[in-house]
N, C-alpha and C positions, 0 to 999 in steps of 0.2 A: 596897358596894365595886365598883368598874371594870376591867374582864380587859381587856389589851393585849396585845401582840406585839411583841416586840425580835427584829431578824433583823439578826444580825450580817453575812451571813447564815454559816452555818457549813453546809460542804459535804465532802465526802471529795475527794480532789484527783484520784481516777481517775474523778471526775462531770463528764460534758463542760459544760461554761458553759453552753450553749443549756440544755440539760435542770433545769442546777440554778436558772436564774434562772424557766422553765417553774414549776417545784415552790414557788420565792419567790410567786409568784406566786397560785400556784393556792391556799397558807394566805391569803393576802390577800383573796383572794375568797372564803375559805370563812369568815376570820375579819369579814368585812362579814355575812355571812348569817345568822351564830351572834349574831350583837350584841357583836362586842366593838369597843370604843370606839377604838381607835388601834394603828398599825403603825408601829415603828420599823427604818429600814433604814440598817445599818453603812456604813462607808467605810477601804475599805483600798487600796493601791494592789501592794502587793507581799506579802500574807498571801494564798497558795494557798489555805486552807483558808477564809477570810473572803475571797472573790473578789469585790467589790461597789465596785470601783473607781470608778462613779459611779451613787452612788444613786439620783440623783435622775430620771437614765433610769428605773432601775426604780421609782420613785412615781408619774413621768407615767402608763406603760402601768398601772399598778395603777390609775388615778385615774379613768383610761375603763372601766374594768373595776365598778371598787364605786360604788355611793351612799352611802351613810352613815358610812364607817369613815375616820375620820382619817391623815393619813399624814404623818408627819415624817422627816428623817433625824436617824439616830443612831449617830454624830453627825458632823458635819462637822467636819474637821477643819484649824481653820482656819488654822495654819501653813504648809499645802498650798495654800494658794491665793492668786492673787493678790485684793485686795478690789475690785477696781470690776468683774471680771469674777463674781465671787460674787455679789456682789449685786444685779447681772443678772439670774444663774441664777435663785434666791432669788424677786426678784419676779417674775420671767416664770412659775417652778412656782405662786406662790404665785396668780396670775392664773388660770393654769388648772386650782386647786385649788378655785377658787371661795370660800374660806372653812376648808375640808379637810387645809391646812398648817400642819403646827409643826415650826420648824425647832431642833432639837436640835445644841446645837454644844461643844467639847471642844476642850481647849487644850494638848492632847500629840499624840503619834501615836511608832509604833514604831521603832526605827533604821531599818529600811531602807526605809519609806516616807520617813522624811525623807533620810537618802542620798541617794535617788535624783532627787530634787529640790537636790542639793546645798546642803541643810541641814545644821548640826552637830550632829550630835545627842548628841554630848557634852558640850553645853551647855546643860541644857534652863533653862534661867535664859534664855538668848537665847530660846529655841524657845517660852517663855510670854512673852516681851516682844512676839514677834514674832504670835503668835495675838493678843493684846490688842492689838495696833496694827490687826489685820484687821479684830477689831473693833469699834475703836473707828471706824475709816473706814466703814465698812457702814455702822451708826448715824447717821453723820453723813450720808452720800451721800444715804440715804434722807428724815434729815429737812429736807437742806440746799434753800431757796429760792435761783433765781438761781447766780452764779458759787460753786463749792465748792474751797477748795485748801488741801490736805494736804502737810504736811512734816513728817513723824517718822522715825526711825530708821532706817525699811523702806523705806519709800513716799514720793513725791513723785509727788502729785499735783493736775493744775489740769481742771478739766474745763469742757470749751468750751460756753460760753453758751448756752441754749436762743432761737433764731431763728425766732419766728413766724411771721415770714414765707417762710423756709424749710420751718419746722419739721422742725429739726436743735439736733441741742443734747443734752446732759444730760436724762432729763426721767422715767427708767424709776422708779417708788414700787410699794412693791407693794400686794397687792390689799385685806391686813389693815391697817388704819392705828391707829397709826403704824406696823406692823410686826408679822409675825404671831408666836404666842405662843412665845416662847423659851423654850427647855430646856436645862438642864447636866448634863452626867453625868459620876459620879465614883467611880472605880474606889480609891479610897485611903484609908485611914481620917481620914489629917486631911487631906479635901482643900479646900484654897483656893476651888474650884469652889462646893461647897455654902455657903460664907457669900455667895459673891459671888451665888447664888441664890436666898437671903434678901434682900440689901444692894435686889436692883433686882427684886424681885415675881418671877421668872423660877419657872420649872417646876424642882424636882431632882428628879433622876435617880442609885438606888444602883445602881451594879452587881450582878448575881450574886455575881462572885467572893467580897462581904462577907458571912459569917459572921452570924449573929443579935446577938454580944455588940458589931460594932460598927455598926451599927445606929442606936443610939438616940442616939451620940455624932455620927452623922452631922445629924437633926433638931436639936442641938444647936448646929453649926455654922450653919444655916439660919435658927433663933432670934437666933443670937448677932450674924448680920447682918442680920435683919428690925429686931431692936432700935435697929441703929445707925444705918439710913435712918427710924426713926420710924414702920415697917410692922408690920401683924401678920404673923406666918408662921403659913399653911394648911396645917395638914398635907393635906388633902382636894387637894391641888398634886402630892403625894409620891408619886413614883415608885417602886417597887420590885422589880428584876428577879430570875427565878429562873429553873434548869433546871428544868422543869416534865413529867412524863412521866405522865399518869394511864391505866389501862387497866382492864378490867373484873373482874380480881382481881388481887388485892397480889401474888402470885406472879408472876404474866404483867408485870407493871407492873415486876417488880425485873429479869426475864429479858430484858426489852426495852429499861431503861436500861441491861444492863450491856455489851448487843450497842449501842447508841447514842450516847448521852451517855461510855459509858463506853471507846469506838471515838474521841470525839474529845478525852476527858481524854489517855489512854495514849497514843494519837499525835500530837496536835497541844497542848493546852493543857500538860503536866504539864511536856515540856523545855523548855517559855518561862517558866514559870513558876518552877522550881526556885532556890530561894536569894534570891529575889526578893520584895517588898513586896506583889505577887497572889499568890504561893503562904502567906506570913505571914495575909495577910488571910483566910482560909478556916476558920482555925484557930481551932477554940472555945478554946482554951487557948494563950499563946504560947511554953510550954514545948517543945509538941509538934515533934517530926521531921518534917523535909520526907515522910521514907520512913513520918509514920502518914497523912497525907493521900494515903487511896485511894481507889476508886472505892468501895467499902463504908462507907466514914467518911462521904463527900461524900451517897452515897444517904439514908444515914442522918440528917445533920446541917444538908445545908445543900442538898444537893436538893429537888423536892417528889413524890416518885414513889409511888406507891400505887394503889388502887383508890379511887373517889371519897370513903370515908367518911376513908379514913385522910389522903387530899390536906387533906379538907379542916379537919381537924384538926391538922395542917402549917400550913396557913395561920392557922389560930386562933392557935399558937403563934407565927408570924413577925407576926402584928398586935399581939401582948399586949407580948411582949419589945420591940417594937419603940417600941412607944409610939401606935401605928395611924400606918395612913398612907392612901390614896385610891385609887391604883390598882396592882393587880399585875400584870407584866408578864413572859408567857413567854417564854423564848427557843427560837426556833424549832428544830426536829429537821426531819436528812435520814437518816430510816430508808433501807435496804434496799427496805423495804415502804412506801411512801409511806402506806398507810392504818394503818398506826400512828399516824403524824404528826397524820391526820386526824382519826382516833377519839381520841386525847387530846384535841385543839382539841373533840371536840362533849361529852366528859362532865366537860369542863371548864367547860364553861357550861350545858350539858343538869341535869349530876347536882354539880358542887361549887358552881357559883354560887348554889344556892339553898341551900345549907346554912350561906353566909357572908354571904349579902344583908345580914344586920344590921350587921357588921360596917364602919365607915366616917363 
């Protein structure tokens, strides 16, 4: 099995920006040295708490910083963007990733990032027509020889000839050919995302917020579109994200998720979530009260907080239920104490990686 990093990133909103993208940072380079295989970095544009309004600044400076550890975003979101200036960005990061790029992409985003972009976001029927038009242009821009033009829905576009003997023109492909390895991520139990990540070989990606029992319906999705392009589906591909909090006794480990994880449930995750298909999704049972999902329920059922023996005994169980999957993916902590943060990331891979090596 494969330890990653999901950083949405999640920050307390009285953390100044310089500092908390300092602390993004400094797990990136700690998670290059520990040997964990990949860092994903969120994209919000108006979530205080998620401040990471352009990732992909924070991957360059991470990219000079590490050797070894992959860096993608997680995820783009590509309703927000226009497409011929994306997949600019896109290959110019992935140019200067050398190889080190996966770019994680997602086909929603919140009301008031799309708002503020004067999108409807009471339409999210428009707001997936219009992420798949993104893209589908990217796709095309990158594989397109010679003159490329575009007319759907959103977009019109012609883009001016490549002139050799200028050399002007159309011409940016990026560094990974045909395109570096794409990822989806899917916060919803039946979501469209994970077939369509079967359908075209792509990386999934589950959310945290799902529960163990929906899980395996998620691989199913995956299957059900691997089958219908004629592929196999890897689960050794499978993403799967958790709060992840290990510390050197199960006591100290519950006392510091509930000052942490449990600082960003109660103030930032639980009133977005309330009444809603992420607060449903967490639920071992769909009987359950918004008011049983607590910070004790979530520690207990769908966290992974412990001292190493018990994490890694959480994960045994998130692999078996699940059906296995390839890599596990922590979501990154901005303790108080930054070497909380830290000491989780090293007996996460010090003291539980070796108790689930086989596992994969």
């Amino acid at each position: 099995m494969h330890f990653g990093l999901f950083m949405m990133p999640l920050h307390p909103p009285d953390r100044a920006f310089a500092d908390a993208y300092d602390r993004d940072i400094d797990q990136i380079v700690l998670a290059d040295q520990l040997g964990f295989r990949e860092a994903w970095v969120g994209e919000h544009l108006t979530e205080r708490w998620e401040n990471a309004p352009a990732p992909d600044l924070l991957i360059a400076k991470a990219l000079a910083l590490t050797r070894n550890v992959r860096l993608g975003t997680g995820v783009t979101l590509l309703a927000l963007h226009n497409p011929v200036y994306l997949a600019h960005r896109v290959a110019m990061l992935d140019h200067m990733a050398r190889g080190r790029f996966q770019w994680g992409i997602g086909g929603g985003g919140i009301p008031t990032d799309l708002a503020l972009l004067g999108l409807d976001h009471t339409n999210p029927t428009a707001v997936r027509a219009r992420s798949a038009e993104v893209l589908d242009v990217v796709l095309k821009l990158w594989a397109s020889e010679g003159p490329f033009t575009y007319h759907g829905a959103f977009f019109d576009i012609d883009t001016p000839v490549f002139d050799p003997r200028k050399d002007r023109g159309y011409y940016m492909k990026p560094y990974q050919q045909p395109h570096p390895p794409i990822a989806v991520a899917a916060s919803t139990p039946n979501s469209h995302s994970m077939r369509m990540a079967g359908e075209r070989g792509w990386i999934p990606m589950s959310s945290s917020l799902l529960s163990r029992p929906y899980l395996s319906a998620h691989w199913r999705l995956v299957e059900d579109g691997a089958q219908s392009a004629g592929r196999p589906a890897k689960r050794s591909q499978w993403r799967i994200a958790r709060d992840i909090l290990v510390a050197p006794t199960g006591a100290m480990a519950r006392e510091r998720a509930r000052a942490v994880l449990g600082r960003n449930y109660i103030r930032h995750q639980r009133p977005n979530r309330l009444g809603t298909i992420q607060m449903a999704s967490t639920k071992l049972e769909s009987s359950m009260p918004d008011e049983a999902v607590t910070v004790d329920y979530l520690m207990e059922n769908v966290w992974i907080v412990g001292d190493p023996r018990e994490c890694a005994d959480k994960i045994h169980q998130l692999y078996d239920e699940s059906g296995g999957f390839g890599t596990l993916l922590a979501i990154t902590t901005d303790s108080d104490d930054a070497g909380w943060d830290h000491e989780s990331l090293r007996l996460l891979t010090e003291q539980v990686a070796p108790r689930v090596a086989h596992l994969g």
